[in-house]
C-alpha positions in Angstrom: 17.4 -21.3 -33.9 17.0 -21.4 -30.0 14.1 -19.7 -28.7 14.7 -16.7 -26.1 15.4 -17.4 -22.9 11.8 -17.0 -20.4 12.3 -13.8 -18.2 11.8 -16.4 -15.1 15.5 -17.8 -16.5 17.1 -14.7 -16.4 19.4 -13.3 -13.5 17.1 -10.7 -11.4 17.3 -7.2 -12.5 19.9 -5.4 -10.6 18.3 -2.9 -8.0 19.1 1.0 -8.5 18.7 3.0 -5.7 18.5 6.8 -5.7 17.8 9.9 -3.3 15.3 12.5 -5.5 16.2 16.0 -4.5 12.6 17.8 -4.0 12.3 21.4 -3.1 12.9 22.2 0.1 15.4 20.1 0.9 13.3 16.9 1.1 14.5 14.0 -0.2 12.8 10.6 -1.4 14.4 6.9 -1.2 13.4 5.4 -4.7 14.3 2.3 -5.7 14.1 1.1 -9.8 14.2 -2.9 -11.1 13.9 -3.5 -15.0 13.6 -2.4 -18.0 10.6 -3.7 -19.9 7.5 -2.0 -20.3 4.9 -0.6 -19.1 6.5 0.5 -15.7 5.1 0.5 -13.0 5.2 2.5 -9.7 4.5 0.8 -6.4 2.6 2.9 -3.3 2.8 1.5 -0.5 0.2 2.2 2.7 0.0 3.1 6.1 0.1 6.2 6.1 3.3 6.5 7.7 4.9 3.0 6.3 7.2 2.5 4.1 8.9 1.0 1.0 7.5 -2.7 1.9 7.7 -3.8 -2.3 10.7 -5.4 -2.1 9.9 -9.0 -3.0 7.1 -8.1 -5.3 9.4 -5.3 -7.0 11.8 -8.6 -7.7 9.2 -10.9 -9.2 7.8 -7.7 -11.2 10.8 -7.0 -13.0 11.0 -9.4 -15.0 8.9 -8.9 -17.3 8.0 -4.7 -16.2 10.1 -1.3 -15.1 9.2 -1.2 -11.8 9.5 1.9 -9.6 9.2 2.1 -5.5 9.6 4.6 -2.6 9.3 5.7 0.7 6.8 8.7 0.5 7.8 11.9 2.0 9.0 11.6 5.4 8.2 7.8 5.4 10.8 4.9 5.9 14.5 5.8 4.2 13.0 9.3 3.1 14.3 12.5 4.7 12.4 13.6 7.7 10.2 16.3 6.6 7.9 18.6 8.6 4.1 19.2 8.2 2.1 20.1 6.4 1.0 16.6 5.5 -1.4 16.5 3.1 -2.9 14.7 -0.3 -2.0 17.5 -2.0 1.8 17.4 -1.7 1.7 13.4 -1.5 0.2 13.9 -5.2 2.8 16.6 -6.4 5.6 14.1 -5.3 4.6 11.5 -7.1 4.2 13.7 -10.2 7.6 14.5 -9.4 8.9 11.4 -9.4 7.4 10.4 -12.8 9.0 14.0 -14.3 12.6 13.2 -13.0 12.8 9.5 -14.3 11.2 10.2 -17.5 7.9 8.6 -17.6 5.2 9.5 -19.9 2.3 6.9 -19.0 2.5 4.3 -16.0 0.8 1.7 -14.0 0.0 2.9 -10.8 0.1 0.0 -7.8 -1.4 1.1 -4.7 -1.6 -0.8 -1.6 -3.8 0.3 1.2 -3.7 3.7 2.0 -1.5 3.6 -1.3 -4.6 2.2 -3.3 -6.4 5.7 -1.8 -3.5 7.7 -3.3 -3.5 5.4 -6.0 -6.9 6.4 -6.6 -7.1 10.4 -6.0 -3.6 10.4 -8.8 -5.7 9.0 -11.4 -8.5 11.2 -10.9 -6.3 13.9 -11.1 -4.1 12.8 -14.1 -6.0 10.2 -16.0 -3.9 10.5 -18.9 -0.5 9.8 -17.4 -2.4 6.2 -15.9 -1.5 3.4 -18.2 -3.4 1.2 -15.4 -4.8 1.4 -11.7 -3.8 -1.7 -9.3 -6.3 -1.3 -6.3 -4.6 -3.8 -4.0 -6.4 -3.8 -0.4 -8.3 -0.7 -0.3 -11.3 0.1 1.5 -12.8 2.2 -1.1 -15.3 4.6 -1.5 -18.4 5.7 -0.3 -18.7 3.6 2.3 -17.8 5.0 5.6 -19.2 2.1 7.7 -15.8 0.1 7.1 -14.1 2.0 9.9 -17.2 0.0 12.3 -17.0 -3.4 10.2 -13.1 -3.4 10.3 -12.9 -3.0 14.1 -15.6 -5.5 14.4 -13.9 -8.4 12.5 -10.7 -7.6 14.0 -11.7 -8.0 17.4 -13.6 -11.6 16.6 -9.9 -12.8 15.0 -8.2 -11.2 17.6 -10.3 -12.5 20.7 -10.7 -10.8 24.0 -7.4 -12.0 25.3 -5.3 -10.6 22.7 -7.4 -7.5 21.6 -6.7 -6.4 25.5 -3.2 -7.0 25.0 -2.7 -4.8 21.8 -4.8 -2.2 23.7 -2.5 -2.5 26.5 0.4 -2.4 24.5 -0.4 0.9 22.3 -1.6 2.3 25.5 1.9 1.9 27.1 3.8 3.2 23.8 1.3 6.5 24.0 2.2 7.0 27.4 6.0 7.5 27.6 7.4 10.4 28.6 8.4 13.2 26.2 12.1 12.8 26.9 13.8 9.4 28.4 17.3 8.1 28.4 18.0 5.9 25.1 17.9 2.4 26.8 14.3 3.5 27.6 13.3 4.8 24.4 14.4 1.7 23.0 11.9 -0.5 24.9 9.3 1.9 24.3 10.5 1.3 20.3 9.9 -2.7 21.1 6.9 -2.0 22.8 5.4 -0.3 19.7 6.9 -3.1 16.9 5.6 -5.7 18.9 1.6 -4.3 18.8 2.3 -3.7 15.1 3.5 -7.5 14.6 0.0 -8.7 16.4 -1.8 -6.1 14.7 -0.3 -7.2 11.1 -0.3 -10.8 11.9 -4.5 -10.3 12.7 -4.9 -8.9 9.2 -3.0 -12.3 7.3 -5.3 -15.2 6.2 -3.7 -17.8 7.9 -3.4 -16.3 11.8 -6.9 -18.2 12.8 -5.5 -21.5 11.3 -1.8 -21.0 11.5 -1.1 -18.2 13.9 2.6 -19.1 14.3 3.3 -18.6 10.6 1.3 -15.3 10.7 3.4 -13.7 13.4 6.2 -15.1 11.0 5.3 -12.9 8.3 4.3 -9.5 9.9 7.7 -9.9 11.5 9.4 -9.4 7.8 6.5 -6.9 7.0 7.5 -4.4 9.9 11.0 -5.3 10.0 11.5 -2.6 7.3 11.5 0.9 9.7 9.2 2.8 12.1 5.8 4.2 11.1 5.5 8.2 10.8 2.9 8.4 13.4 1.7 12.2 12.7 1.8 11.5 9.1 -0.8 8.3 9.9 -3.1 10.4 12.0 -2.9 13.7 9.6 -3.3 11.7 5.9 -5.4 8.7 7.4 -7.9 11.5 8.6 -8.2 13.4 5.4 -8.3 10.7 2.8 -11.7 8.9 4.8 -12.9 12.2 4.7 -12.1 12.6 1.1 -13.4 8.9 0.3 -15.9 8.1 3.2 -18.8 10.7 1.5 -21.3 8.6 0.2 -21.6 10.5 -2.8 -18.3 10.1 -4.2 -18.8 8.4 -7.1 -20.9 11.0 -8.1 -18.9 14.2 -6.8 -16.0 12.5 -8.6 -17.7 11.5 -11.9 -15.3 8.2 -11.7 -17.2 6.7 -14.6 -16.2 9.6 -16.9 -13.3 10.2 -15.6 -11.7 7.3 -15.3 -13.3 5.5 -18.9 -10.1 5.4 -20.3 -8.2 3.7 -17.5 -7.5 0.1 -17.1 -8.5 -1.0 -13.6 -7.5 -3.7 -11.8 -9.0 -4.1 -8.4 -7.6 -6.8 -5.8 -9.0 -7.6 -2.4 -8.8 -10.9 -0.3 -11.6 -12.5 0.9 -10.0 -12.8 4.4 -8.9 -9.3 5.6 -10.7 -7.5 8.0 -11.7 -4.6 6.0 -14.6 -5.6 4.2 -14.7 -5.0 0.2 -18.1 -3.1 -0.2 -16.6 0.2 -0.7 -13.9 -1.4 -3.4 -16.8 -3.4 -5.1 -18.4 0.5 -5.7 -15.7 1.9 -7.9 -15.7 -2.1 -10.0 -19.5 -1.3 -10.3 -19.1 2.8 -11.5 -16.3 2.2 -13.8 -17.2 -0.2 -16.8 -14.7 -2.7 -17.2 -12.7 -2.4 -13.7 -12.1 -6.2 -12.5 -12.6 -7.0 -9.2 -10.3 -10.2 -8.1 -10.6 -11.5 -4.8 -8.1 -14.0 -3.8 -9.8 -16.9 -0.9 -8.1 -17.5 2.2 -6.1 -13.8 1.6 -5.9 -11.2 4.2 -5.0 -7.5 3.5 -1.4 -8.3 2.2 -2.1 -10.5 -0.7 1.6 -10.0 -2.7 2.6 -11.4 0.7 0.4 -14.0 1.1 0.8 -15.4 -2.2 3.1 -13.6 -4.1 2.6 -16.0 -7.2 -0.4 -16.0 -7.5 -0.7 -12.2 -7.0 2.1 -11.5 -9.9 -0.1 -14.2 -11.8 -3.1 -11.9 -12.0 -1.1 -8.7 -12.3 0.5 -10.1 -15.7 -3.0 -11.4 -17.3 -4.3 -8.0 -16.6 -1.2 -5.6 -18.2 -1.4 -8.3 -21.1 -4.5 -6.2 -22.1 -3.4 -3.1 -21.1 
């Protein structure tokens, strides 16, 4: 008898899209990929980004369920109007997992998303198969915002830092109401400081810039950050996750005893790991993986070996 074929043999799972009716008239973009389980739900950051998972959802599915959307009036969801808040950001989700059935997932946060990630699995431990940390800056540690600007300057330099200064200074300036043809180079103005901005955050922009501005084209090729949504949610969750007693205010160890945690951080973003390497140190058995020569998109940066580490951890979950 032959042996089964490998999942890496196998034609890609076909991608299902779908528009979830929530109430009020907002609607998210969700994509699925799979069938096998556990599944897993993808979050992605900004606040104000969107679905980025695409090529990570792909290489997931093979072997997982693997769930992804725009959060609410991010990338391909409906535009929605304030309030913005954790809060509703957390009932969505729990939405999401009602309406496609889910009893117990993996939940995949990246940046901001490993925040939400986070603040859902304090809230609902026991629908958390499995927490994926990827790229956070978390907890208790509100000198990051200081470090972060620091080490991004030095790989920036002078010469570009003042450009992307000058740059987000113009896009904050335009007027309230101009002609289309305007708006649209205001629009370029404001993808091109998020391409340096991206591209300073990737591993390789000190040794290979050219290939770094490569990539964090693709990466904000996908839509326009929600701007209000990035000031209003980035504000409360370092508010929520700056206080320097939040491991104890959130009793994480109890809490979260139960809950497989993975935690993954490269070495070279700019957002330095001593507030991840806090929640790895409260909660007994969380691993922290950090991935050399990495910035802050490491299922980007090396998508391999990222899925690699991902699959040796669900093996035990």
């Amino acid at each position: 008898m032959n042996p089964p074929p490998s999942p890496s043999s196998l034609p890609p799972p076909d991608l299902i899209t779908e528009g979830v009716q929530l109430p009020a008239g907002v609607s998210l973009h969700t994509t699925r990929r799979g069938t096998s389980l556990p599944a897993i739900v993808c979050l992605h950051g900004g606040p104000g980004m969107w679905d980025y998972f695409d090529r990570l959802s792909l290489a997931l599915s093979r072997h997982y369920t693997v769930y992804t959307y725009s959060q609410r009036a991010c990338g391909l969801s409906s535009a929605s109007p304030p309030p913005y808040n954790l809060s509703i950001w957390l009932s969505d989700l729990e939405r999401l997992r009602t309406h496609w059935g889910v009893s117990r997932w993996i939940v995949l946060g990246h940046s901001f998303g490993a925040s939400l990630a986070l603040v859902y699995a304090l809230a609902h431990p026991t629908r958390v198969r499995g927490l994926i940390y990827v790229s956070g800056t978390g907890v208790g540690f509100p000198e990051w915002h200081d470090a972060y600007r620091s080490n991004r300057a030095t790989l920036l330099g002078p010469d570009r830092l003042g450009e992307l200064r000058e740059m987000r200074q113009k896009a904050r300036n335009r007027p309230a109401t101009v002609v289309p043809y305007v708006m649209e180079s205001y629009k370029t103005l404001e993808r091109e400081a998020s391409v340096l901005s991206t591209a300073s955050e990737l591993g390789c922009f000190s040794a290979d810039p050219d290939r770094a501005y490569e990539m964090a084209r693709e990466i904000v090729s996908g839509g326009e950050p929600n701007l209000e949504v990035n000031r209003v949610l980035g504000h409360e969750t370092s508010e929520w996750a700056d206080a320097e007693d939040f491991v104890e205010r959130n009793a994480i160890e109890e809490v979260l005893a139960d809950v497989p945690i993975l935690m993954v951080h490269g070495a070279a973003d700019p957002r330095p790991s001593d507030g991840v390497r806090k929640i790895a140190t409260a909660v007994p058995g969380a691993k922290f993986v950090e991935f050399e020569g990495v910035g802050h998109w490491p299922f980007v940066e090396d998508l391999e070996g990222f899925v690699g580490v991902v699959k040796e951890f669900l093996k035990a979950v």
